[in-house]
C-alpha positions in Angstrom: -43.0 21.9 63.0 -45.8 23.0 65.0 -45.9 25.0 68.1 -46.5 23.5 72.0 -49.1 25.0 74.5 -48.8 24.6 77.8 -51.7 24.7 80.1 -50.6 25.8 83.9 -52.3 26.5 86.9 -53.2 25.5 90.7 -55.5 22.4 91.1 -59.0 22.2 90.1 -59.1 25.7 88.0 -60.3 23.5 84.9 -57.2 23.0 83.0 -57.9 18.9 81.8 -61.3 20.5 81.0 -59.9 22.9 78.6 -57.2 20.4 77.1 -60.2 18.2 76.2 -62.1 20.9 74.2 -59.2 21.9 72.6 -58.2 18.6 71.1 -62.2 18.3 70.7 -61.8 14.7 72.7 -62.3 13.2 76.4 -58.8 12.1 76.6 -56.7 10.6 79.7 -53.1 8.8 79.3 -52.8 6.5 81.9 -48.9 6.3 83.5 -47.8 4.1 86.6 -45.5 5.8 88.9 -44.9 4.4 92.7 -47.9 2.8 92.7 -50.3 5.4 92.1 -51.8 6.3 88.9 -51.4 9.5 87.7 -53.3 10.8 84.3 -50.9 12.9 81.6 -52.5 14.1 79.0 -51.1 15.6 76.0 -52.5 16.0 71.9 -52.6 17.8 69.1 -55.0 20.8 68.1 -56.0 23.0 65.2 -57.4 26.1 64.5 -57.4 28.7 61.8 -55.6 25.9 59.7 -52.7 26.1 62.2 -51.8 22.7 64.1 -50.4 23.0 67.4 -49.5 20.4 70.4 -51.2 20.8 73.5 -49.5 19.3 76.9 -51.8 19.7 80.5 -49.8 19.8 83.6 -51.3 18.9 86.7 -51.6 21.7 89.3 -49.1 23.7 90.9 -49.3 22.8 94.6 -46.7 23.3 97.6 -46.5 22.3 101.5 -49.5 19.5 101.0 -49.8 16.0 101.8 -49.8 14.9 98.2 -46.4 12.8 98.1 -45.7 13.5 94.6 -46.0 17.6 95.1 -41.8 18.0 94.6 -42.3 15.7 91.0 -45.8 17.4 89.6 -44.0 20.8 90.1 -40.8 20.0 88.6 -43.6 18.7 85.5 -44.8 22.2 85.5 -41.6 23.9 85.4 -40.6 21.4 82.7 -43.8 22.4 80.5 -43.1 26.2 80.9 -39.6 25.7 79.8 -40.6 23.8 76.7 -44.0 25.9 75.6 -43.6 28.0 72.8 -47.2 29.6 74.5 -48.3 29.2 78.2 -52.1 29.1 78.9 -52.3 30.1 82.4 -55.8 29.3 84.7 -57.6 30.9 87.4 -60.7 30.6 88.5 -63.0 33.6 88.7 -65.0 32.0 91.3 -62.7 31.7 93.5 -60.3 34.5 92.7 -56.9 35.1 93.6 -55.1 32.3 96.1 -51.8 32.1 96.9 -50.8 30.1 94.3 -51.9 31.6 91.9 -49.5 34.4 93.1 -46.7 31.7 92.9 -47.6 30.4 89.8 -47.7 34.1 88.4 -44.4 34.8 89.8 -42.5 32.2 88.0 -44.3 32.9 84.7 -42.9 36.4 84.4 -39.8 35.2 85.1 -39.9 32.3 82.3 -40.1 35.4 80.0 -42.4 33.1 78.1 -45.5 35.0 75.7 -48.3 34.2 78.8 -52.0 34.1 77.8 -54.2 34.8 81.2 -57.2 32.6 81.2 -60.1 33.3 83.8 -61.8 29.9 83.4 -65.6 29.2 85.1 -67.1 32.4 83.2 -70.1 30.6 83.1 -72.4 33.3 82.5 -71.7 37.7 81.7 -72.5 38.7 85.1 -69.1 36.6 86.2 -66.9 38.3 83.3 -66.4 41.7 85.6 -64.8 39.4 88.3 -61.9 39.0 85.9 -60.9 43.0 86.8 -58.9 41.6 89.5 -56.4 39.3 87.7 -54.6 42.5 86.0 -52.9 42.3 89.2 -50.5 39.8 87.5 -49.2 42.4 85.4 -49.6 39.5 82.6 -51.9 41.3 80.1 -55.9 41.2 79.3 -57.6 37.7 80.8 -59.4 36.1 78.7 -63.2 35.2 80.0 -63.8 31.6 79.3 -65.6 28.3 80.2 -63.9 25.4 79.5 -67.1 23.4 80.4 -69.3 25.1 77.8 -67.2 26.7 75.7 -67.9 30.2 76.1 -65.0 32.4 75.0 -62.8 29.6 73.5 -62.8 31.2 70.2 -61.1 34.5 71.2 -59.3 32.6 73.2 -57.7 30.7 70.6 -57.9 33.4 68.2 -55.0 35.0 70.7 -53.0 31.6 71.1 -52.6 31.3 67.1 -51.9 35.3 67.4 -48.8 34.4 69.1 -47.2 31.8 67.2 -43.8 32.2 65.3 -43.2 30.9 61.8 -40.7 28.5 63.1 -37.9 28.1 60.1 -36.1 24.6 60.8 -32.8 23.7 59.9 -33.6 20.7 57.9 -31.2 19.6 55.7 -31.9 20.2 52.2 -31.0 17.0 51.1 -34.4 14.7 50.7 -33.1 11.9 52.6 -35.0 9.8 55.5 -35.5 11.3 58.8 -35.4 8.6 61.5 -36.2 9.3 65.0 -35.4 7.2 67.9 -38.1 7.5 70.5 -39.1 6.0 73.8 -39.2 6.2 77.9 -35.6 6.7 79.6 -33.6 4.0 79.9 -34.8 2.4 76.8 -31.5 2.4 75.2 -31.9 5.2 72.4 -28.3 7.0 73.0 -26.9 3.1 72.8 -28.8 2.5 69.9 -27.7 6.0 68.5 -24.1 5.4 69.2 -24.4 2.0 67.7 -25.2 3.2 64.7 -22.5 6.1 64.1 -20.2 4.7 66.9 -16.9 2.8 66.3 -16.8 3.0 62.9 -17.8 6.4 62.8 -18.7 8.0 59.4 -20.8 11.0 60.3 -20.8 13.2 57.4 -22.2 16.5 59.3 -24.2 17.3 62.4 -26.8 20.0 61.9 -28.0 21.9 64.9 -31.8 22.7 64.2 -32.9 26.0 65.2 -35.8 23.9 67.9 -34.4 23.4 70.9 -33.8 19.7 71.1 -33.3 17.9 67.5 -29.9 17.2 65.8 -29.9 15.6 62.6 -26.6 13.4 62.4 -26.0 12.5 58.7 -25.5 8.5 58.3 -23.9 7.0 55.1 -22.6 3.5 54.8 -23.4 0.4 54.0 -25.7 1.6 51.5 -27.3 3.4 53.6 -28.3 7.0 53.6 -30.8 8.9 55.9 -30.6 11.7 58.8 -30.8 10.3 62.3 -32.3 12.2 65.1 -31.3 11.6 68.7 -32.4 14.2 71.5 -31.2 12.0 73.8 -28.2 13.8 75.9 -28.1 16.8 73.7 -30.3 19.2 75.4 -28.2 21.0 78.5 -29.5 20.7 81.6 -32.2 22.8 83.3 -33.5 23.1 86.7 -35.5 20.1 86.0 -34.4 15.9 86.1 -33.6 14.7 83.1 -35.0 11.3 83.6 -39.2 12.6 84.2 -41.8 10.2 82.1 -43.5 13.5 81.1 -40.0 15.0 79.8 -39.7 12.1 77.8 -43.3 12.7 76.4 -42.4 16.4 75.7 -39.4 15.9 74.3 -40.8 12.8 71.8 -43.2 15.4 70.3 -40.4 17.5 69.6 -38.6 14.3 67.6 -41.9 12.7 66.2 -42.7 15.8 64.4 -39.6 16.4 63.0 -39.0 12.9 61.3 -41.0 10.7 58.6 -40.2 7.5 60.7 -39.6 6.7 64.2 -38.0 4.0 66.2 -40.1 2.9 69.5 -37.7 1.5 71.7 -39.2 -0.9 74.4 -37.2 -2.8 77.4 -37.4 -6.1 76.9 -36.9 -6.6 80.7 -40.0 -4.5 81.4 -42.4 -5.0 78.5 -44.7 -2.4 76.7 -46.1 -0.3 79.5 -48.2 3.0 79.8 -45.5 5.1 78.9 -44.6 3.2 75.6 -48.4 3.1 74.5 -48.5 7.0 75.2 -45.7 7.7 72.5 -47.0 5.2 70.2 -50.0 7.0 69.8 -48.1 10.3 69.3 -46.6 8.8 66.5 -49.9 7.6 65.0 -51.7 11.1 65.8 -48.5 12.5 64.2 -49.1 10.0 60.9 -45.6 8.8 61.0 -44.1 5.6 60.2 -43.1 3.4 63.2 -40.9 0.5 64.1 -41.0 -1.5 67.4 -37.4 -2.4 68.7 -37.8 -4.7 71.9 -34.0 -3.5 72.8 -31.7 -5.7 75.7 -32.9 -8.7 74.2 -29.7 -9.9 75.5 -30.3 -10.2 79.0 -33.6 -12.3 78.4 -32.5 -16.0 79.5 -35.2 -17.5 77.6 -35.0 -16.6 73.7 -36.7 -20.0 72.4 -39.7 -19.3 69.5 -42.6 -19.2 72.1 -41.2 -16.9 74.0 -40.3 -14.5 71.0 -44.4 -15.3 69.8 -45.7 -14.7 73.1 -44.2 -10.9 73.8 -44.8 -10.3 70.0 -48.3 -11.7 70.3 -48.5 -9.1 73.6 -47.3 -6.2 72.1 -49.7 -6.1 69.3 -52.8 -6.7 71.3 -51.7 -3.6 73.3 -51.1 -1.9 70.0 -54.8 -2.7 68.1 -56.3 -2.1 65.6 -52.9 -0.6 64.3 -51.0 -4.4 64.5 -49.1 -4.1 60.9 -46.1 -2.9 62.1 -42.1 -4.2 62.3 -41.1 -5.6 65.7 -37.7 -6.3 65.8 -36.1 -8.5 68.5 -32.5 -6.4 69.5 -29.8 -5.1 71.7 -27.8 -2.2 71.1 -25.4 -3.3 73.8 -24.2 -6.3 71.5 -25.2 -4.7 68.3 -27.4 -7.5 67.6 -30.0 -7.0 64.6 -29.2 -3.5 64.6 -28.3 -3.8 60.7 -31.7 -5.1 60.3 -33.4 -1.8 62.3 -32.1 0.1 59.7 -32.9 -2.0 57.1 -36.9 -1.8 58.5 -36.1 1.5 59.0 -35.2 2.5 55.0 -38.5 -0.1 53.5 -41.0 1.7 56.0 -39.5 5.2 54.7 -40.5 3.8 50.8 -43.9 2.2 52.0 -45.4 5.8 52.9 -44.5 6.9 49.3 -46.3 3.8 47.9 -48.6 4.8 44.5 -51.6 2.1 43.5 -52.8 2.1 40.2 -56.7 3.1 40.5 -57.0 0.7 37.8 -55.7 -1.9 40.6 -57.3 -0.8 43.8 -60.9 -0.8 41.6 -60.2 -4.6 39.7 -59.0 -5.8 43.3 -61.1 -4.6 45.9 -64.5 -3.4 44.2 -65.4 -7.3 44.2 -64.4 -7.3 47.5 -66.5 -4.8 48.9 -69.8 -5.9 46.5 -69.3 -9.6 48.9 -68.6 -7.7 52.0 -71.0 -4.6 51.5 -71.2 -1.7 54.2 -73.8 -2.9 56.7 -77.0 -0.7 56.2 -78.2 1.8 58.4 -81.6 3.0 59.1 -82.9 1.2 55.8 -79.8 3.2 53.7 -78.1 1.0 51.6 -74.2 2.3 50.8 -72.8 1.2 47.4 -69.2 2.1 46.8 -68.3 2.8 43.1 -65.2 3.9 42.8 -61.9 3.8 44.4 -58.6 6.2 44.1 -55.7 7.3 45.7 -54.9 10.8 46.6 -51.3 12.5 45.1 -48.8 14.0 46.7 -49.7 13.3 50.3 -47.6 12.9 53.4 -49.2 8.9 54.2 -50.9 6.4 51.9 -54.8 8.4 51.3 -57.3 6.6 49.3 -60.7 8.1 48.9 -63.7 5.7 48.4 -66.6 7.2 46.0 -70.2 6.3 47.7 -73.9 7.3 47.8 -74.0 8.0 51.3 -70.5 8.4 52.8 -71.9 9.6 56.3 -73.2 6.5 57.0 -69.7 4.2 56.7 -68.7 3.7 59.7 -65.4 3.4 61.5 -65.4 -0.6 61.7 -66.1 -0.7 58.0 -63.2 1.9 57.4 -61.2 -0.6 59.2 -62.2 -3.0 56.8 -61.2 -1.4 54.0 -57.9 -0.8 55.5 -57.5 -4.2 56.6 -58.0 -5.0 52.6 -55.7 -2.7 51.2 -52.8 -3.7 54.2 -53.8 -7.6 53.1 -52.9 -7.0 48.9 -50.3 -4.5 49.2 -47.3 -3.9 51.5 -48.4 -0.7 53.6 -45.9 -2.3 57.0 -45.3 0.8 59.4 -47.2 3.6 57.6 -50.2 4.3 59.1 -53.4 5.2 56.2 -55.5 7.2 55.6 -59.6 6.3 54.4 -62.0 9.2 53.1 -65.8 8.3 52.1 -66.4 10.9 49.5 -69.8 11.2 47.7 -69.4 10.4 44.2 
């Protein structure tokens, strides 16, 4: 499992800035909340061959006009207490405020391993300024700009210095490890307690040594995987237990942990901002996924159109990634619930799927020689040869070309589109390489 940063600091010291160059993309997840919109950004990061998650939290801020002050700080707090690593921002421009003193304050008392970062370095004759921040009593700072890059390297050279090898508690039984995932009030406890409710046949629970996973052992009805349900299990902080962004935290925790996941969406509200943001956690994560549209029982309509039309919905929000399960359910009635299981155990077996190279060459060679990659500059790409990669976590096939720089994304898609259209590859996401031959 890998580890979280944290990014913490007042407004406008640069923190988005340096999120972005860490996950080396320009990326803003968009939530709703009381009308205003609000940008949370979290993603995943490597270096030195060691992946990591990265959350930004938006700045630390008290007495101002800004309605949602009370709810951005309790997002901060709730970041600190989850980081396995805390990046904390100043600006050497500007120097010490007052809250950076605040922020400070509360850091040495998370007893959290702190890295100082003196962002806006943008040139030497600023890296003396950063004298002054020893005042925090929180170690060397670290010279930076997030805007060019300057001292990123070190900088993460220090972050990976700090990590723990983080031993899990996973069984040692190689069963499925399903996750239920999705915004509060979705209905994962229901749908947990459904499953190993009434008739309850729970062999063992076994408390992982993170801070938020339990792996509740399931076996009946022929049916044998680990299920794993944060919901209610972590004791309470000084934070809510209902934030969006706790819910995101907390879903990285479970995505990582499992092979598939369970996206539970309210029926009653549809697929909003919040649902696409753990969706594509669970892509970036390279897990399999199943959409459950849970309370299906208190939608009055249920004829065929209806059913089409919030299918048809959810997979235009979902594109380019459409081939995956939606199941129509309620956890309160235990309707289809047999069948989310069910979904559950096939998407498990499509990620281990092995093709013949024999097979993927006789099918989609003469696929690819009528629907060639379109040429670039004059460069025409021939494909010759097709195979798929062993022992890896997702379906990887590697396509053997001339000039594999110069395929394309859209033709990638293609191919993927192909290999989804001959064999069954429902919930696992895949993987396309362009190798030269």
């Amino acid at each position: 499992m890998s580890n979280l940063i944290a990014i913490v600091g007042r407004p406008n010291v640069g923190k988005s800035t340096l999120f972005n160059r860490l996950i080396q993309f320009r990326q803003a997840i968009v939530n709703e909340v009381a009308g205003t919109t609000r940008d949370r950004q979290y993603g995943k990061a490597e270096w030195l061959g060691q992946e990591f998650s990265v959350v930004d939290t938006g700045g630390w801020v008290v007495n101002s006009e800004d309605i949602f002050e009370e709810e951005i700080n309790k997002q901060v707090q709730i970041a600190i207490e989850e980081a396995d690593v805390i990046l904390f921002m100043v600006d050497v421009v500007n120097g010490i405020t007052d809250l950076d003193d605040e922020v400070a304050q509360m850091l040495r008392r998370s007893q959290k391993p702190v890295i100082l970062v003196a962002n806006k370095a943008d040139n030497f004759e600023l890296h003396h300024q950063t004298a002054e921040f020893y005042k925090f009593g929180l170690g060397d700072p670290f010279a930076i700009s997030s805007i060019n890059g300057s001292g990123t390297g070190e900088l993460l050279d220090a972050v990976v210095s700090k990590f723990q090898n983080k031993k899990e508690d996973i069984p040692e039984e190689e069963l499925p490890r399903i996750a239920i995932v999705g915004r509060p009030n979705a209905g994962k406890s229901s749908l947990a307690n459904a499953f190993i409710g009434e008739n309850r046949t729970i062999v063992t629970d076994i408390a992982g040594t993170t801070r938020d996973s339990i792996y509740t052992k399931y076996n009946k009805f022929g049916l044998n995987f680990y299920l794993i349900d944060t919901a209610g299990i972590r004791k309470k902080g000084k934070v809510n237990e209902d934030l969006e962004y706790y819910s995101v935290i907390r879903a990285i925790r479970s995505i990582e942990n499992s092979d598939v996941c369970i996206l539970m969406i309210d029926a009653t509200r549809g697929i909003e901002a919040q649902d696409m943001n753990i969706f594509s956690l669970i892509q970036k994560n390279k897990k399999g996924i199943i959409i459950v549209i849970n309370k299906w029982d208190l939608v009055e309509d249920k004829n065929p159109k209806v059913i089409k039309t919030f299918e048809e919905a959810i997979r235009e929000r979902i594109a380019p990634f459409v081939d995956v399960p939606v199941i129509f359910a309620s956890a309160l009635t235990k309707q289809r619930i047999f069948k989310i299981l069910e979904v559950a155990k096939e998407v498990y077996e499509v990620r281990k799927t092995k093709i013949p190279t024999h097979k993927l060459n006789e099918i989609l060679l003469p696929i690819i020689e009528h629907t060639p990659p379109p040429s670039n500059k004059g460069k025409v790409v021939k494909i010759k040869y097709i195979t798929q990669l062993p022992n890896t976590a997702i379906p990887s096939f590697v396509f053997f070309c001339n000039l594999p720089q110069w395929v394309k994304d859209p033709y990638k898609r293609f191919l993927e589109n192909q290999i989804r259209k001959h064999w069954n590859m429902t919930g696992t996401p895949i993987n396309i390489f362009m190798r030269e031959k």
